[in-house]
C-alpha positions in Angstrom: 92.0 -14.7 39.0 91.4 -17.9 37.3 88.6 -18.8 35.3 86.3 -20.7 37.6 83.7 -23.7 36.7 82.2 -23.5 40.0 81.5 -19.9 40.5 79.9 -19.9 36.5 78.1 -22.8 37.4 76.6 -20.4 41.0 75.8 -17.5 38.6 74.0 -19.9 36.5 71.2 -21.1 38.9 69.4 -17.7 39.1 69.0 -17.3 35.8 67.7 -20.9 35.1 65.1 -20.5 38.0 63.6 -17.4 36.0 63.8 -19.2 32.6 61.8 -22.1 34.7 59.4 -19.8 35.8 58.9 -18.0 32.9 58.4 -20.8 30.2 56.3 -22.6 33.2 53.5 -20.0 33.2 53.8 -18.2 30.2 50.3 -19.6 28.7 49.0 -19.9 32.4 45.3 -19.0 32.9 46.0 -16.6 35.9 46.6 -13.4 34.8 48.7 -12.7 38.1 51.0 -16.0 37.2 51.0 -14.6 33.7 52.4 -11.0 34.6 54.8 -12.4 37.3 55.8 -14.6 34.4 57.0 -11.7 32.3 58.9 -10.3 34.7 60.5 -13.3 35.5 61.1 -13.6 31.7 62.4 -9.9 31.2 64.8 -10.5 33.5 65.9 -13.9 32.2 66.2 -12.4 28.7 68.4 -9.3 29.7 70.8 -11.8 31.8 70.6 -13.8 28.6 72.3 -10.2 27.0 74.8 -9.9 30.1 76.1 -13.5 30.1 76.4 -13.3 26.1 78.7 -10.8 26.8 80.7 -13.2 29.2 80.7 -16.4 27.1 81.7 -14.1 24.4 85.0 -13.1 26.3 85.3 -16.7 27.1 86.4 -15.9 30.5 83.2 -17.4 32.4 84.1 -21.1 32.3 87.2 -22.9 32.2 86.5 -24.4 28.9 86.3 -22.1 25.7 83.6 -25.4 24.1 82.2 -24.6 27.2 81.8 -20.5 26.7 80.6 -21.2 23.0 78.2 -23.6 23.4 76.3 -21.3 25.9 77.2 -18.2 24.3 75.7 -20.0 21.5 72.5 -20.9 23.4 71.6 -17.1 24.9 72.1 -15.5 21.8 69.1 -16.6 20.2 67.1 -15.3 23.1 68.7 -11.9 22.8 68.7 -11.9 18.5 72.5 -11.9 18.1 74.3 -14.6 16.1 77.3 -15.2 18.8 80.0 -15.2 15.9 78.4 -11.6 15.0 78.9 -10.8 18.7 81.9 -12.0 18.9 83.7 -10.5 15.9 82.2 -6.9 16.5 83.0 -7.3 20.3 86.3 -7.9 20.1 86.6 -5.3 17.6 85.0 -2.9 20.3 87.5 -3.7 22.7 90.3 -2.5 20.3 89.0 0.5 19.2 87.3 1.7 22.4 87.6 5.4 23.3 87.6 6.2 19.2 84.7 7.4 18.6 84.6 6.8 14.8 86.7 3.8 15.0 84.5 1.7 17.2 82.1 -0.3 15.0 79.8 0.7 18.4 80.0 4.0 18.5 80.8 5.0 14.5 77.3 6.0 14.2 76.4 7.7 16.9 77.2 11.6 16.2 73.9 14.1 16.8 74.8 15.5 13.3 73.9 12.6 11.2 70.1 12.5 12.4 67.8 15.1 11.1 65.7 17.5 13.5 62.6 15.4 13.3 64.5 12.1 14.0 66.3 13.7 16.8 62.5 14.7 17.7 61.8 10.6 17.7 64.7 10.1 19.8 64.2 12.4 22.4 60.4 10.7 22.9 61.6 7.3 23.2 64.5 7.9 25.1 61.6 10.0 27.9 59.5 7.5 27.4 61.9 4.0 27.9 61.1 3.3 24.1 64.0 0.9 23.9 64.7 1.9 19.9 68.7 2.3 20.9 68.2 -1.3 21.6 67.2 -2.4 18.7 69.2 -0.7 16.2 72.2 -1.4 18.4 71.4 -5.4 18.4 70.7 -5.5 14.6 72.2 -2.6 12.9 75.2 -3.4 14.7 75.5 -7.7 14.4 72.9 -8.1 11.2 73.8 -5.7 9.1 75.6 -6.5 6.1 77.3 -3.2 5.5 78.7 -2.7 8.7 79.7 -6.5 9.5 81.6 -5.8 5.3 83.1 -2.8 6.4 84.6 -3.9 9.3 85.5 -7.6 9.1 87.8 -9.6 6.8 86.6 -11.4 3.8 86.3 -14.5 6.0 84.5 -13.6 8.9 82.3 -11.7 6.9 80.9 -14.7 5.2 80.5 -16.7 8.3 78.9 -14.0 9.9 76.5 -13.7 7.0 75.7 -17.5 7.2 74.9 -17.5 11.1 72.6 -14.7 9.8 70.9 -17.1 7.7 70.7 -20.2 10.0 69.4 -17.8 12.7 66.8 -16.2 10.5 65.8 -20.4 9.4 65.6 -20.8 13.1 63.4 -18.0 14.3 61.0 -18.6 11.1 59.8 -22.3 12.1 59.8 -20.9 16.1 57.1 -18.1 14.7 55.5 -21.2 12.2 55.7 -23.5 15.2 54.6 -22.0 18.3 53.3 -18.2 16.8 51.2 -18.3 20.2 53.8 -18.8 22.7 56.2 -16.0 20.9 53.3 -13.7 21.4 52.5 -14.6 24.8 56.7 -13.5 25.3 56.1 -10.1 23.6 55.7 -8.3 26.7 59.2 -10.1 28.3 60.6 -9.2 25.5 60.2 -5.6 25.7 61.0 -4.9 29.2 64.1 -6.7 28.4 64.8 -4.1 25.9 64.3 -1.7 27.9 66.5 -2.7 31.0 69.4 -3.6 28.3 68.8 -0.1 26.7 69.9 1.3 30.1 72.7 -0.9 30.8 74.2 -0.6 27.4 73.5 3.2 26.9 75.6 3.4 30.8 78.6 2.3 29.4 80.1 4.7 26.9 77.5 7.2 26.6 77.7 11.2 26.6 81.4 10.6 27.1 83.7 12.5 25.6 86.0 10.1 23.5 88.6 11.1 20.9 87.9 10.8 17.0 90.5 10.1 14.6 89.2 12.3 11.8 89.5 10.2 9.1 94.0 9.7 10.2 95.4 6.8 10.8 95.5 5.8 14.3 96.2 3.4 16.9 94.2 1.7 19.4 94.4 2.4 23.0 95.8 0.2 25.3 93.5 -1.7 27.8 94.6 0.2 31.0 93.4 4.2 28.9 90.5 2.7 28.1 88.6 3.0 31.3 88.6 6.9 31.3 86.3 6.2 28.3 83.9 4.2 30.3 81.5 4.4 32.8 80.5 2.1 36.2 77.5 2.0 37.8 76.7 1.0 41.6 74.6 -1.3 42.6 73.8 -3.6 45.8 76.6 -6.3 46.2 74.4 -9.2 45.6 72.0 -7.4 42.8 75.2 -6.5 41.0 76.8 -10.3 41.4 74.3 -12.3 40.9 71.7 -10.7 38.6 74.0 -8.3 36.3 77.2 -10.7 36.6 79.0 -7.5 37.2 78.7 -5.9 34.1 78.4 -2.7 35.9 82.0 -2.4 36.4 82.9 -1.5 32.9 85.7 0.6 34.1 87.6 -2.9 35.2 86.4 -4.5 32.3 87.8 -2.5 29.7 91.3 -2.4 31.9 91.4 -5.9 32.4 89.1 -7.8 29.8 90.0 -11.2 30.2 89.1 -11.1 34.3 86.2 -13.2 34.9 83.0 -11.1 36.0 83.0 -13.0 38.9 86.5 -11.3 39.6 85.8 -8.0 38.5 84.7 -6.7 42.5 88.1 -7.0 43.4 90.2 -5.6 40.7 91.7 -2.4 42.2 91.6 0.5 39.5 91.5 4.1 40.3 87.7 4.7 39.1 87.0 7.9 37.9 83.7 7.7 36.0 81.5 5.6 39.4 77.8 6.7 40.0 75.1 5.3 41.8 72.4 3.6 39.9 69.1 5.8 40.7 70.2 9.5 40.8 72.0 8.5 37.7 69.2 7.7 36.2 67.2 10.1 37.3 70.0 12.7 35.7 70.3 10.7 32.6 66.6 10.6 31.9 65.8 14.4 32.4 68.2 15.0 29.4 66.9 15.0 26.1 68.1 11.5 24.6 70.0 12.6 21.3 72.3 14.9 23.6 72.6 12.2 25.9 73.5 9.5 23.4 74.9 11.2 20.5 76.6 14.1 22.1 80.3 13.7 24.5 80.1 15.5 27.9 83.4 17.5 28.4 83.1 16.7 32.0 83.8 13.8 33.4 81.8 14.2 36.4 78.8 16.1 35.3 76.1 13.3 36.8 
């Protein structure tokens, strides 16, 4: 299961079509182009989060240049500095099914939010208020005490540059073209709110082990996917417009396996719903038990 140029290069020409589409008629006059624009650009933007992701892993092309400079290029359309991503992500992938060991996860125990934040929570997690989104993206990559905490001396510095020449960069974008970053606003938001779903799916009200403040190791790659969660989805939706990030039980196993791989790696899944009624389950809970609480039951969706 060899990295692949050609089957990146396939997975690359949907999302390019919707970034065509959506930078083509985001200032159009028709109010109909407009919307379908925004949809179009939602999409983009949350593939843009998906394919982050892959180029971070550099297992999507061939060439690690390759995976950089694109991981590179999507992260300023999702607002993570790629060397952020990468350090944190890769820390993730060591300390995943710790719940307090996880940069990921560290924070999110019911008992640290008061009653009237837990209040906030439960109304935006009802009403797709994608605020998990955005203090996941930058609490968790642009914020200094957490990147200090958890990083040596080194990649702490860098990361706090690329936080810098990122911030330089966005501020001539709003000084530049403040109209076109408005007309986006919308895109923006349903992207957050699609990538709060699919991020929330992954480790979410499951229950993981905490290490209590002991000395512990991480666990290997192949007990890491009974910490995880898969969700189903059409064949071609799954391939082609979530680059298989729904199989996060074979990712965790097997991390380097490109996404274009990941259909065919045979694990025993245990944690496997269908999109919809999982949803529909997920969403009639009150958010901070569904985010900040483990289930002891595997199966209870």
């Amino acid at each position: 299961m060899k990295k692949n140029n050609l089957s990146a290069i396939l997975r690359l020409i949907i999302p390019c079509l919707l970034a065509v589409f959506f930078f083509t008629f985001l200032s159009s006059q028709s109010i109909y182009f407009y919307i379908a624009s925004q949809i179009m650009g939602a999409i983009f933007l949350a593939q843009c989060f998906i394919l982050l992701h892959e180029f971070g892993h550099n297992s999507f092309f061939n060439s690690n240049i390759l995976n950089s400079i694109f991981g590179y290029f999507v992260s300023f359309f999702v607002f993570i500095p790629f060397k952020n991503w990468r350090e944190i992500h890769s820390l993730h992938h060591s300390w995943a099914g710790w719940r307090d060991k996880d940069p990921t996860t560290e924070n999110t125990m019911a008992e640290q939010y008061s009653p009237k934040l837990q209040k906030i929570i439960n109304f935006c997690w009802k009403y797709y208020i994608p605020v998990f989104t955005l203090g996941y993206r930058f609490g968790t990559y642009w914020g200094s005490a957490k990147l200090q905490k958890h990083l040596d001396k080194k990649s702490y510095s860098l990361c706090q540059w690329q936080k810098y020449i990122y911030s330089l960069i966005y501020l001539v974008l709003i000084i530049l073209y403040p109209k076109d970053l408005l007309l986006s606003l919308p895109a923006i938001l349903i992207s957050f709110m699609i990538t709060d779903i699919i991020t929330l799916s992954q480790h979410a009200h499951i229950k993981m082990k905490t290490s209590k403040g002991e000395t512990v190791k991480p666990l290997k790659p192949s007990l890491q996917a009974h910490y995880s969660r898969s969700l189903i989805f059409p064949k071609f939706f799954s391939e082609y417009f979530l680059f298989n990030i729904n199989y996060h039980e074979a990712h965790h196993q097997y991390p380097g396996i490109p996404c274009y791989f990941l259909p065919t790696v045979k694990i025993q899944s245990t944690n496997s719903y269908l999109f919809f009624p999982w949803l529909k389950k997920v969403k009639s809970m009150p958010g901070i038990d569904f985010i900040f609480n483990s289930s002891k039951v595997r199966d209870n969706f």
